[in-house]
C-alpha positions as semicolon CSV with decimal commas, in nm:
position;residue;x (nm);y (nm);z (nm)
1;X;11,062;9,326;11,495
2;X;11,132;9,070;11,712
3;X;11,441;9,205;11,910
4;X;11,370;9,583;11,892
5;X;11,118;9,849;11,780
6;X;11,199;10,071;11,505
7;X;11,276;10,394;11,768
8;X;11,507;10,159;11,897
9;X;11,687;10,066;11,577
10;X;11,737;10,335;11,486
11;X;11,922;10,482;11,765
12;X;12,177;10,152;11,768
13;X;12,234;10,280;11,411
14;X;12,320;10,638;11,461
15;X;12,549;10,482;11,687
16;X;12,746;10,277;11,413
17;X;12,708;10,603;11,164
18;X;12,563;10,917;11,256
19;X;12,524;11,073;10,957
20;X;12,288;10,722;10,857
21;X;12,035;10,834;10,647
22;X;11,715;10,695;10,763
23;X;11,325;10,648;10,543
24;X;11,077;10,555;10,828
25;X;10,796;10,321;10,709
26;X;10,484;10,214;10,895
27;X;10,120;10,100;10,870
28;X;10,023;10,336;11,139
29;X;9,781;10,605;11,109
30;X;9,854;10,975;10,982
31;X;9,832;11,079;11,332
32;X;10,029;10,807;11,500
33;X;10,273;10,840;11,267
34;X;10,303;11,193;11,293
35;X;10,391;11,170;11,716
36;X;10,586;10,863;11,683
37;X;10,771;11,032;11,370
38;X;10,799;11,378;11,613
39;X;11,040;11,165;11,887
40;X;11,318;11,061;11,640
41;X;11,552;11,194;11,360
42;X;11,412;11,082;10,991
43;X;11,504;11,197;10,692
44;X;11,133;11,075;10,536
45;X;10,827;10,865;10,654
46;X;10,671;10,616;10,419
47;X;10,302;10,555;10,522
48;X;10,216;10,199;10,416
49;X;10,086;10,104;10,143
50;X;10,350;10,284;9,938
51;X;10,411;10,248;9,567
52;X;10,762;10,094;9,411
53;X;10,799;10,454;9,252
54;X;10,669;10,674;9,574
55;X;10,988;10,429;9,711
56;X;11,228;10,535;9,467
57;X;11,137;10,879;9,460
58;X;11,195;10,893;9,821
59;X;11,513;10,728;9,797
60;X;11,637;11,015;9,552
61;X;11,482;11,299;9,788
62;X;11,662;11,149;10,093
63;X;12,050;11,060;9,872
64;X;11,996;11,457;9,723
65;X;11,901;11,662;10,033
66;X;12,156;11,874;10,128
């Protein structure tokens, strides 16, 4: 992103709404993922390339979690 990285939007949005619920999504590697994941609050991490249902059903995990 041009103005931010996604670390950094994220934390403008729990500002607006803390309770945001947030789906990570990257092209990064397991690993990187996993430490850059580690440092902020997601609800779920989408490694790219996803599938339109692997979406949805993440969607529904994320809206249903208690």
């Amino acid at each position: 992103m041009p103005v931010m990285d996604g670390s950094v939007s994220i934390q403008e949005l729990r500002k607006v709404n803390s309770e945001v619920k947030i789906i990570a999504v990257s092209g990064l590697t397991q690993k990187d993922k996993k430490a850059k994941v580690d440092d902020i609050l997601v609800q779920a991490f989408l490694a790219k390339p996803y599938t339109a249902e692997k979406l949805l059903n993440t969607i529904h995990e994320v809206l249903n979690a208690k």
